[in-house]
C-alpha positions as CSV (number, residue, x, y, z in Angstrom):
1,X,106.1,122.8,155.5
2,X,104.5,121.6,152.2
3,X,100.9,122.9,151.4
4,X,98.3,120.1,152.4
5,X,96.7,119.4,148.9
6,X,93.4,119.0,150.7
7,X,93.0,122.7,151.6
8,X,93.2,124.2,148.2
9,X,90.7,121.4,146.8
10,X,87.9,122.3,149.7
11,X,88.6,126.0,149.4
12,X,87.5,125.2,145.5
13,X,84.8,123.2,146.6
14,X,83.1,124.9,148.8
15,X,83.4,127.6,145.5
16,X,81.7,125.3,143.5
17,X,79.0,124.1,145.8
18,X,77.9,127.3,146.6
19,X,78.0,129.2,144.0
20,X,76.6,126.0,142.2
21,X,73.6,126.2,144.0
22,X,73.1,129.8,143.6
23,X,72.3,129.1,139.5
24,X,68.8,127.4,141.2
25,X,67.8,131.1,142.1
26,X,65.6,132.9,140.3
27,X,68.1,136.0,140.3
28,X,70.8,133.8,138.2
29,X,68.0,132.6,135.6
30,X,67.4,136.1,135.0
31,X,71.2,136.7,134.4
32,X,72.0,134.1,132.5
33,X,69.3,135.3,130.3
34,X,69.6,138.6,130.5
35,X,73.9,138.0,129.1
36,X,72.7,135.8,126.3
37,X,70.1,138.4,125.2
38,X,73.0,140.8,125.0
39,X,74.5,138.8,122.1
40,X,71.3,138.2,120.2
41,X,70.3,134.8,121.8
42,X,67.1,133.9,124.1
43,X,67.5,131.2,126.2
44,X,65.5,129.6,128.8
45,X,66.0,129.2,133.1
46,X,68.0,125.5,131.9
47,X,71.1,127.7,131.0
48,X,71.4,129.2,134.9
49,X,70.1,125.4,135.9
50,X,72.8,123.1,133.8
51,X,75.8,125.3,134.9
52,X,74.6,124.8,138.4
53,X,74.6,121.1,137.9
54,X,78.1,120.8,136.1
55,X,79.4,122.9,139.4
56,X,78.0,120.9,142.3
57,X,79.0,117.2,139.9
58,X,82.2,119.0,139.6
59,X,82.7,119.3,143.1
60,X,81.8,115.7,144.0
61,X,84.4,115.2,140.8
62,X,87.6,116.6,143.1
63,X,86.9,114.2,146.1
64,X,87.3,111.4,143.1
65,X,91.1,111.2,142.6
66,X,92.2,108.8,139.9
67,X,88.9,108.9,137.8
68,X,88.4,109.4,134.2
69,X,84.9,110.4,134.9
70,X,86.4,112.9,137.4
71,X,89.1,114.2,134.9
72,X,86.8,114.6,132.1
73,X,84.6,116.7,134.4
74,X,86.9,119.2,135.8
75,X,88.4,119.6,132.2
76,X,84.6,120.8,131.4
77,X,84.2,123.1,134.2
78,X,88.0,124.5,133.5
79,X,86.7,125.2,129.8
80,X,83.1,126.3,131.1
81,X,85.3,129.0,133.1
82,X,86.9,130.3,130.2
83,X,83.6,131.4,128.3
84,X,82.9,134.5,131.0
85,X,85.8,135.9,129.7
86,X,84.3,136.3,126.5
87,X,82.1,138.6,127.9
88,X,84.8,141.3,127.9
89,X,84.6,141.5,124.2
90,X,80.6,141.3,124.0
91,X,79.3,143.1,127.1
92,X,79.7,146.8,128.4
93,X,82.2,146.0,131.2
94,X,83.7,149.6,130.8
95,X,83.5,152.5,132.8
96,X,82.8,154.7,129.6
97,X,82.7,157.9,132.3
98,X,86.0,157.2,133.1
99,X,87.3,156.6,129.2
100,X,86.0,153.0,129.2
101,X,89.0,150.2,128.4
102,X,91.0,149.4,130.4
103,X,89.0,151.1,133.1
104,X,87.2,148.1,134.2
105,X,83.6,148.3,135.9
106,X,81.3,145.0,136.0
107,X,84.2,142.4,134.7
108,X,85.9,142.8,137.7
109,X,83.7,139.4,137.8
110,X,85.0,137.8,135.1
111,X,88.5,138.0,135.1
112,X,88.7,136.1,137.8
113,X,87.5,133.2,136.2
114,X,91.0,132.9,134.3
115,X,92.4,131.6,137.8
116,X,89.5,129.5,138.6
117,X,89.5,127.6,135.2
118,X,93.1,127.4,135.9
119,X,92.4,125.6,139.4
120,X,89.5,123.4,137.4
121,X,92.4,122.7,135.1
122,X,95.3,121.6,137.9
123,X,92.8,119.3,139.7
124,X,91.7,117.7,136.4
125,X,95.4,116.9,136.0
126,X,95.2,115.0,139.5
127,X,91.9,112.9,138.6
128,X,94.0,111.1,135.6
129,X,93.0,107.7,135.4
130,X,95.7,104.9,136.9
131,X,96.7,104.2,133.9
132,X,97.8,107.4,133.2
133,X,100.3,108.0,136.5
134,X,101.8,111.5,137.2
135,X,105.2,110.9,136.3
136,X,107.2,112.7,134.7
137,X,106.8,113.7,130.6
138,X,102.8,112.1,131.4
139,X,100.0,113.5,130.5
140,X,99.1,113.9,133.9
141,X,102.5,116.4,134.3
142,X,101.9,117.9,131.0
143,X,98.2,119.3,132.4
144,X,99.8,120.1,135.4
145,X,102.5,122.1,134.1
146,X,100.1,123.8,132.1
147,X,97.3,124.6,135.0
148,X,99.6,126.1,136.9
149,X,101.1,128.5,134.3
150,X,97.2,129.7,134.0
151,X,96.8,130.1,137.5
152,X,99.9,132.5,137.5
153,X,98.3,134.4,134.8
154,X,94.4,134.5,136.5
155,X,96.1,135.5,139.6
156,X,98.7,138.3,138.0
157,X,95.6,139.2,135.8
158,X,93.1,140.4,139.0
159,X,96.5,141.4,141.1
160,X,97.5,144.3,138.2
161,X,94.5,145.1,137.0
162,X,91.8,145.1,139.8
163,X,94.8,146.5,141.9
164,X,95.8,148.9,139.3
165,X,91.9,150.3,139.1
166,X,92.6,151.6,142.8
167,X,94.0,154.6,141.6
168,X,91.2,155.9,140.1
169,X,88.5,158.1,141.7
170,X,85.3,155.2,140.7
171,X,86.9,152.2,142.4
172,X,88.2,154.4,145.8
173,X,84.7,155.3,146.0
174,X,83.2,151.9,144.9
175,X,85.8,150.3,148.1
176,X,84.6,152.5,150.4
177,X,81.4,150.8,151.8
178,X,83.5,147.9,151.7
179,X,86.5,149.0,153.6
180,X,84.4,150.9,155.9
181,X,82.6,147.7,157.1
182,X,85.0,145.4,158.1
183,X,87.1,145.8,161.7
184,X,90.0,144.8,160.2
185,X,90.3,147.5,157.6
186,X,87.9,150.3,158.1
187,X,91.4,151.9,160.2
188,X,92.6,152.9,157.0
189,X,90.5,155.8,156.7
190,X,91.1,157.2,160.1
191,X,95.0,157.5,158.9
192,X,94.2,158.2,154.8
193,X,91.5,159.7,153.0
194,X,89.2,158.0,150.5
195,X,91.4,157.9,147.5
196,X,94.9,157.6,149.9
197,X,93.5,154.4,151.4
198,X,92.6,152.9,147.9
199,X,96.0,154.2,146.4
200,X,97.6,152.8,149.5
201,X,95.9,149.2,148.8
202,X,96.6,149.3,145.3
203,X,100.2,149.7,146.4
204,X,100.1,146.3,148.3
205,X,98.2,144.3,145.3
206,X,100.9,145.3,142.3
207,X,103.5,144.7,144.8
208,X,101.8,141.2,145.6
209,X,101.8,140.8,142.2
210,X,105.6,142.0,141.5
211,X,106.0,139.0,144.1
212,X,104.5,136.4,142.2
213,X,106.4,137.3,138.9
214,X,109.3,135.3,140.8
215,X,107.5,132.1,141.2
216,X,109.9,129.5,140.8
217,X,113.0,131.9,140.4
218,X,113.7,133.3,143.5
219,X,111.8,131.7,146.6
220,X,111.8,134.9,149.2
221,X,110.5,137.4,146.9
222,X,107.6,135.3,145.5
223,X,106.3,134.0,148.9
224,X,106.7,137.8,149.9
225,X,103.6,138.1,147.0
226,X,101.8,135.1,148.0
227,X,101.1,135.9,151.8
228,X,100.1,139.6,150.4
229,X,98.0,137.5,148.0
230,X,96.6,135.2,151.0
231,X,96.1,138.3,153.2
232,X,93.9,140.2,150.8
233,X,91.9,137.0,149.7
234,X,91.9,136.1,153.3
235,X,90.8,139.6,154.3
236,X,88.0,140.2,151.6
237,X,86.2,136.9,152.6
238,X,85.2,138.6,155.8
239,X,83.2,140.9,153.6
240,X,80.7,138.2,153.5
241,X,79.7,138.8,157.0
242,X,80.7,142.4,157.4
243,X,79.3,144.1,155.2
244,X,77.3,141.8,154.6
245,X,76.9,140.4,151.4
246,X,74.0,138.0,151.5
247,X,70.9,138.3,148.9
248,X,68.8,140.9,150.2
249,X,65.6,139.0,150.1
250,X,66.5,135.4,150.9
251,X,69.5,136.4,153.5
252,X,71.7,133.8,154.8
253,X,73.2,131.8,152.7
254,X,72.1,133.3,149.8
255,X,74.6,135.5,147.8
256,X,74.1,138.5,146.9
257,X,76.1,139.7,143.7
258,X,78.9,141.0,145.7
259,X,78.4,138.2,147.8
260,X,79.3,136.0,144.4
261,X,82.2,138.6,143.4
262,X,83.6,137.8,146.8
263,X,83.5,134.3,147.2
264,X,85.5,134.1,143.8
265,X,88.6,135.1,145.9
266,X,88.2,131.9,147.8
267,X,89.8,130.0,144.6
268,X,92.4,132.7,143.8
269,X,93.4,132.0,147.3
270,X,93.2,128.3,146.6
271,X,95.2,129.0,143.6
272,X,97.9,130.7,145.5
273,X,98.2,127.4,147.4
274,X,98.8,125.7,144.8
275,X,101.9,128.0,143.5
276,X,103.3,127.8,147.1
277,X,102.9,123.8,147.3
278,X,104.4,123.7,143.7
279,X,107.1,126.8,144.4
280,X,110.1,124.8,143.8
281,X,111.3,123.2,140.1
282,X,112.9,120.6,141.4
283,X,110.7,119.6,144.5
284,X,108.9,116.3,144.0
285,X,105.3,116.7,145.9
286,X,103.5,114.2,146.4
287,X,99.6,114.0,146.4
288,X,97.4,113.9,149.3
């Protein structure tokens, strides 16, 4: 049964609306000025406030098939995406107790966003004007062709590294609390310890990601990958409520900034969707 195309685009935007209206806060002005301090630049609360705005437009943008306005505004927000990655080059994201590169600490964060630009980027595709129909050798094909490629690569990129991090001491540890507060995996350390449980989980995500190498080559062994892709972004959205990852002052439906790492999974999953939907070269799909 083909993937709905709906799903994917309200699992993004419901991304994109909340965390959208999370750059209002006063915590998120203080961020975004805090980062641009780190590279020698003072900016004021309109940073936090304009990506905010660009999010929720950008959300109204994907219910808006067929629009150049729509187009031109996911193609921002997909190259908006992009710049948090930068930060792995200009911020300490390194776990310098543990060696530093590639033990990640705080850009756990920010690779994601290589997959979600790569969503922004695959419905920016599908908002191509009329004019510009989705046929074969079109623009609109082109775009796709290419958004889906980076989705691969943001979701291969968390998969291997954020799962290869598992093996080491600081991220069993940093899981714990996590693990511990959820029903549906706090069992794991009644059968392994601390690091065993991680390792174990780590297992799973490379092998998840193993599965997706075969995206478009050999059908079984890449859905094998995406359904351990679905479960774990499936699983770590009941974080939210477990653990739970609201803002401590303002609660409910605040985020807190675990709250926000979280949520993030919600377009990976969307993202994995999309490879699913898209899963076979010769399979025409239409849109929805």
């Amino acid at each position: 049964m083909p993937i709905p195309l709906w799903l994917p685009r309200i699992l993004f935007a419901v991304f994109l609306v909340w965390t959208g209206a999370m750059r209002f806060m006063p915590d998120s002005e203080a961020y975004y000025i805090t980062q641009f301090a780190v590279i020698g630049l003072t900016v004021g609360t309109w940073v936090s406030w304009l990506v905010g705005m660009i999010q929720l437009v950008a959300a109204v943008a994907l219910f808006m098939p067929r629009s150049r306005l729509s187009h031109g505004l996911l193609l921002l927000y997909a190259m908006l995406a992009l710049v948090p990655l930068v930060m792995l080059f200009t911020h300490p994201v390194w776990i310098e107790s543990e060696g530093g590169f590639p033990v990640i600490g705080s850009g756990q964060g920010l690779i994601k966003y290589l997959g979600v630009a790569g969503v922004s980027l695959y419905f920016a595709a599908g908002a191509q004007p009329p004019t510009e129909s989705p046929s074969a050798g079109s623009p609109s094909s082109g775009l796709q062709s290419t958004a889906l490629i980076v989705v691969l690569a943001g979701l291969l990129l968390v998969m291997v590294w954020i799962g290869g991090m598992k093996f080491t001491a600081v991220e069993a540890n940093g899981i714990e609390r996590l693990l511990r507060s959820s029903p549906f995996m706090a069992w794991i350390y009644e059968v392994f310890s601390i690091r065993g449980g991680a390792n174990l989980i780590g297992t799973v995500e490379l092998l998840g990601a193993l599965g997706l190498l075969f995206w478009r080559r050999q059908q079984m062994l890449f859905m094998a990958g995406a359904l351990i892709n679905i479960a774990t972004y499936t699983t770590t959205q009941t974080f939210l409520v477990t653990l739970p990852a609201w803002h401590e002052q303002w609660g409910f439906p605040a985020l807190g900034s675990t709250g926000e790492f979280i949520l993030k999974d919600l377009v990976l999953l969307a993202g994995t969707l999309l490879l699913i939907r898209h899963g076979r070269p010769a399979r025409v799909v239409a849109e929805h």
